[in-house]
N, C-alpha and C positions, 0 to 999 in steps of 0.2 A: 595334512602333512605337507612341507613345502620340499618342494625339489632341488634339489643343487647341481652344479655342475661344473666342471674345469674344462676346459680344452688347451691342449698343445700348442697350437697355433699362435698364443697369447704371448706366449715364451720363446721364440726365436731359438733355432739350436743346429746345427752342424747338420744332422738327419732332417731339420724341414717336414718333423712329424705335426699329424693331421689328428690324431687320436681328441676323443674328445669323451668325457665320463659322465654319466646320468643319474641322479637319485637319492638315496635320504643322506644327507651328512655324512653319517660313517661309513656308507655304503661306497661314494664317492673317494673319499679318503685314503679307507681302504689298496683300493682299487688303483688308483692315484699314485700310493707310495711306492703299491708293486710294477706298477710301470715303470715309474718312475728309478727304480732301483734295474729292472730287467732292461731294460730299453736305453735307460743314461745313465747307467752309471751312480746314480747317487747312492747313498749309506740312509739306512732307514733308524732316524735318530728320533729323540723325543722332538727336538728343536725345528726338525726337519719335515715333522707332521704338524706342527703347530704354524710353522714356514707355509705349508701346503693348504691347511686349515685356511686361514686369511685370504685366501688366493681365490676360494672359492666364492662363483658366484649364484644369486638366486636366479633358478628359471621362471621366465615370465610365465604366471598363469593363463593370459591369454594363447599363448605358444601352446601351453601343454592341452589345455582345450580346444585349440585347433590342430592341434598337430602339425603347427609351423614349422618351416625349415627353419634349419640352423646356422 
């Protein structure tokens, strides 16, 4: 199963949040919109998950086998 992940940082934003999310697709996503709605504000739309969807990226296998930092 491959991992995914988003992080804040990517995104430049008024708060200079740091937050970063770990794990299978939806789980990520998830996760993602609810921040993303508690934390800035945004409106949790279809558009606005599939906006989020794209956004995400793969974690390197090697990272998650070693336990790389991030």
């Amino acid at each position: 199963m491959s991992r995914k992940y988003i992080d804040c940082r990517d995104f430049p934003s008024e708060k200079n949040c740091t937050v970063a999310i770990f794990g299978t697709e939806e789980e990520v996503l998830d996760l993602a919109v609810m921040h993303a709605v508690t934390s800035h504000g945004h409106t949790d739309t279809h558009d606005f998950r599939n906006q989020l969807r794209s956004m995400l990226k793969d974690v390197s296998e090697s990272k998650v086998a070693s336990g790389g930092s991030w």
